[in-house]
C-alpha positions as CSV (number, residue, x, y, z in Angstrom):
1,X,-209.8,-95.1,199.6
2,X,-207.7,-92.5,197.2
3,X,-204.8,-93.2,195.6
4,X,-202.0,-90.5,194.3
5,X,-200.4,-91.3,191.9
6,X,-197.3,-89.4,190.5
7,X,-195.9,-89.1,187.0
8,X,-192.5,-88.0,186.1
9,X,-192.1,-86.8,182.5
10,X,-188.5,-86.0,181.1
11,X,-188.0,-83.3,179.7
12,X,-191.5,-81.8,180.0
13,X,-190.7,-78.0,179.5
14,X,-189.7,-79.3,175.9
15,X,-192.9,-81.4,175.5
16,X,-194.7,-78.2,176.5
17,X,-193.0,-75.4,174.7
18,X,-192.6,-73.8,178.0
19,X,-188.4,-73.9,178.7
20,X,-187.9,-71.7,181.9
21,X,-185.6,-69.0,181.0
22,X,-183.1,-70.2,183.9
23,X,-183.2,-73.7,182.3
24,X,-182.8,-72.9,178.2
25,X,-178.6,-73.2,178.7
26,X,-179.3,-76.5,181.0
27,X,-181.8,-77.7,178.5
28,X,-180.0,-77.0,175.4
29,X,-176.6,-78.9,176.2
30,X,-178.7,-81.3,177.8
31,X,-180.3,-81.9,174.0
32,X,-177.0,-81.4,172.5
33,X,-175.7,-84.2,174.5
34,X,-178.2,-86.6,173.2
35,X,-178.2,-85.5,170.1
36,X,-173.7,-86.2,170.0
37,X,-175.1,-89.6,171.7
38,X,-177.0,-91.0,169.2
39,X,-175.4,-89.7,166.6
40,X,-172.2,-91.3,167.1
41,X,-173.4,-94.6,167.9
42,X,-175.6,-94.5,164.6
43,X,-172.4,-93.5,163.6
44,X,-170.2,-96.5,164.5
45,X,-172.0,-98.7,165.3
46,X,-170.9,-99.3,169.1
47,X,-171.9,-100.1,171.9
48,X,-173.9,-97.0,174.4
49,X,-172.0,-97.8,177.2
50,X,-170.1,-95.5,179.8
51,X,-173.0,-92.5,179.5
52,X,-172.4,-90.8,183.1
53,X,-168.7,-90.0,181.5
54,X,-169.4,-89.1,178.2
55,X,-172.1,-86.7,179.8
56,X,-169.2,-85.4,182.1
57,X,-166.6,-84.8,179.6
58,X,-169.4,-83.1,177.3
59,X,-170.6,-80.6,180.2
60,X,-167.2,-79.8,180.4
61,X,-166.7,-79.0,176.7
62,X,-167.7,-75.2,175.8
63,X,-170.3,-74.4,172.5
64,X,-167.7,-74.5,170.0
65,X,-165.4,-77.5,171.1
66,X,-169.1,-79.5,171.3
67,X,-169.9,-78.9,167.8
68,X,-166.3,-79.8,166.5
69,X,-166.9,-83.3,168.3
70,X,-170.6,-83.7,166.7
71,X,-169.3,-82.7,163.3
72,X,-165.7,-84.4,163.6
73,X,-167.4,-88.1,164.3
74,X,-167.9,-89.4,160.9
75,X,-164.0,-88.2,159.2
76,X,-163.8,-90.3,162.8
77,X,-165.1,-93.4,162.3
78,X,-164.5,-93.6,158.2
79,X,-160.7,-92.8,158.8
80,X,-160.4,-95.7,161.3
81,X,-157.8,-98.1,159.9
82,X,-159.6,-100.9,162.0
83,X,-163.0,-100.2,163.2
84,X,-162.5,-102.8,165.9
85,X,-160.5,-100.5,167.4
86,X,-163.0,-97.6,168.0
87,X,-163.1,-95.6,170.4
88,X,-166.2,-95.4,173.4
89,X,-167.8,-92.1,173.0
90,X,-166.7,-91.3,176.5
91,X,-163.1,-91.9,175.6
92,X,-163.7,-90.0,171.9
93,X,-164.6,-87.0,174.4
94,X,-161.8,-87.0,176.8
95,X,-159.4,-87.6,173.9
96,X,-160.5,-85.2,172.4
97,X,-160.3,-87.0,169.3
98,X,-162.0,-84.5,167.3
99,X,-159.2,-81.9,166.9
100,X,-156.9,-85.2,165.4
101,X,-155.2,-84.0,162.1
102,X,-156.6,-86.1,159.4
C-alpha cells in the first residue's frame, strides 16, 4: 500500500533563496504587507482582524505611499487622543491615515 503525501510550504522561494524573477515584485509586497501587519499591531496593540481588506487596500497602494503608511503608524498611534478609538489597520489603509497633518 503507498501513501502520497503532499506538503505545502509558504513562501518557499524565500526559504530557499531561489525567488523566481517573475515572482520578486509579487514576493516583495507580499513581505512588505506582513511586515506593515505586524508592525502596526505591535504597534497598537489591536486586534489582527479584517486581513483580506487591509491586504487589498495595501496591493493597491504604490512603493512610496506603502512606506509612508509603515513609517506614519507610530506619530499614528502616539498622537491618538484616545487609543480606544483606533483605527483597524484595514481602515488605517483606506483612510489613508498616514498622509494626516500632525
Amino acid at each position: 500500500h503507498s501513501h502520497t503525501t503532499h506538503l505545502r510550504v509558504p513562501h518557499y522561494e524565500a526559504w530557499t533563496g531561489f525567488i523566481k524573477q517573475s515572482r520578486k515584485g509579487a514576493y516583495s509586497a507580499e513581505k512588505e504587507f506582513d511586515d506593515f501587519w505586524e508592525h502596526y499591531h505591535l504597534t497598537t496593540g489591536t486586534r489582527k482582524v479584517n486581513v483580506g481588506r487591509a491586504r487589498r487596500e495595501w496591493n493597491r497602494m504604490g512603493q512610496e505611499e506603502r512606506k509612508q503608511a509603515y513609517d506614519y503608524v507610530d506619530n499614528y498611534y502616539y498622537n491618538l487622543k484616545d487609543v480606544r478609538y483606533c483605527k483597524q489597520a484595514a481602515t488605517y489603509l483606506k483612510d489613508k491615515t498616514y498622509l494626516d497633518e500632525d
